[in-house]
C-alpha positions as CSV (number, residue, x, y, z in Angstrom):
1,X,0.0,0.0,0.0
2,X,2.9,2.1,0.9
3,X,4.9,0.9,-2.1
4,X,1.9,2.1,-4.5
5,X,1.1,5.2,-2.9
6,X,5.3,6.0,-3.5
7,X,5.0,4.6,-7.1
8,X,1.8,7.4,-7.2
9,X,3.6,10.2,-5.8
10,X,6.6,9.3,-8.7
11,X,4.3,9.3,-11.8
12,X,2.9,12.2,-10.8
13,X,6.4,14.0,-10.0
14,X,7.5,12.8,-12.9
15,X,4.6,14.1,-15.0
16,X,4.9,17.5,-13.1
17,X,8.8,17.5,-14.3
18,X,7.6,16.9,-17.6
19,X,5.2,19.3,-18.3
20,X,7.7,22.1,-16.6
21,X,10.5,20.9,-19.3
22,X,8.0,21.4,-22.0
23,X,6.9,24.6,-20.7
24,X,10.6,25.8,-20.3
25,X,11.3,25.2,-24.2
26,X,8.1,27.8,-25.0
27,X,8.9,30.0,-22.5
28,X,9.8,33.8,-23.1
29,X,13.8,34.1,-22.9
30,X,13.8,37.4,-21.1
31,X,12.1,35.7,-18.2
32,X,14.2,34.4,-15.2
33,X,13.0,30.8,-13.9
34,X,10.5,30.2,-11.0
35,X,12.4,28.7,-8.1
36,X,10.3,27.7,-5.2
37,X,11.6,27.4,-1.3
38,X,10.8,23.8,0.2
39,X,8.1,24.9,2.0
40,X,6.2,26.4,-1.1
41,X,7.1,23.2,-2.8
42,X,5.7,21.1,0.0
43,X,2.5,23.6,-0.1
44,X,1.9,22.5,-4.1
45,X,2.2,19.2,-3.6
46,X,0.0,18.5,-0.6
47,X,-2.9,18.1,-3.1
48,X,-1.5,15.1,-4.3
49,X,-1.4,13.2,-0.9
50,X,-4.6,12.2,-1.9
51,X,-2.9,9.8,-4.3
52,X,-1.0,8.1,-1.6
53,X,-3.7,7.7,0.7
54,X,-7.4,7.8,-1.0
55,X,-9.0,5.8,1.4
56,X,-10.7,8.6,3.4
57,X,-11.6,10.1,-0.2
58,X,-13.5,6.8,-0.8
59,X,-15.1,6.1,2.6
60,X,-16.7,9.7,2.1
61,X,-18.2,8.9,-1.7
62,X,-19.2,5.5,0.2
63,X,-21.0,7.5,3.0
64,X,-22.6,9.9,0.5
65,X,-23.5,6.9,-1.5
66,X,-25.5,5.4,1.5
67,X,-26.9,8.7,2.3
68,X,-28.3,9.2,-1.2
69,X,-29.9,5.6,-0.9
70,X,-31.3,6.1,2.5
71,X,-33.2,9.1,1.0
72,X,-34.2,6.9,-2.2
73,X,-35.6,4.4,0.1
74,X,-37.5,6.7,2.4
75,X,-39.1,8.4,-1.1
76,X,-39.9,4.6,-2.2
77,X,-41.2,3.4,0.6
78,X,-43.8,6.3,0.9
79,X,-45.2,5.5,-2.6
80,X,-45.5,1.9,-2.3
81,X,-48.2,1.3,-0.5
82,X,-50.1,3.9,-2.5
83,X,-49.3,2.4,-5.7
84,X,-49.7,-1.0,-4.4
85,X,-53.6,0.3,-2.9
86,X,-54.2,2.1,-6.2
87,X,-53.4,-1.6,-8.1
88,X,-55.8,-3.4,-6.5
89,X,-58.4,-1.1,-6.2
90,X,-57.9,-0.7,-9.8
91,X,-57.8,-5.1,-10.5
92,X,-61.3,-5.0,-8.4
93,X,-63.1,-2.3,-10.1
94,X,-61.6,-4.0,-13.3
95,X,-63.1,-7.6,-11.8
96,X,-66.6,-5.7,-11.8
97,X,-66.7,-4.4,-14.9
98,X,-66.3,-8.0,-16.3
99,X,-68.6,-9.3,-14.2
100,X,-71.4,-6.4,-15.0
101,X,-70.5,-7.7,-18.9
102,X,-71.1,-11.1,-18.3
């Protein structure tokens, strides 16, 4: 888990260091280069310790998942019995009609 979250952390640093090296070939040549301290560097990346450690990223979409059911289920349950009343109502008034034909 450890070992993945490191090989995440290197494709993205790696992708990050290769978009800069593109950018540097179509940047202006009277512009001096962007050098940021360690803690600025440390304060860009912290978005990608997501990528080491999702597992509190998915217990949330997992809790708003069962949340969103919950609610489906409560909205459900409501109609049922309605729909279920209004179905047999309708086979019985259905039933007398045939009966008044025949």
């Amino acid at each position: 888990s450890q070992r993945a979250g490191a090989g995440w952390l290197a494709g993205a640093g790696a992708a990050a260091v290769a978009a800069a090296c593109a950018a540097s070939d179509n940047a202006d040549p009277d512009m001096q280069p962007t050098i940021l301290p360690p803690a600025m560097l440390a304060q860009q990346l912290a978005p990608l310790a997501l990528l080491a450690d999702p597992l509190p990223l998915l217990q949330g979409l997992w809790r708003g998942l069962l949340r969103v059911s919950r609610a489906a289920q409560t909205v459900m349950g409501l109609f049922e019995q309605r729909f279920y009343l209004a179905g047999v109502m309708l086979a019985l008034i259905s039933l007398l009609l045939l009966m008044a034909q025949g």
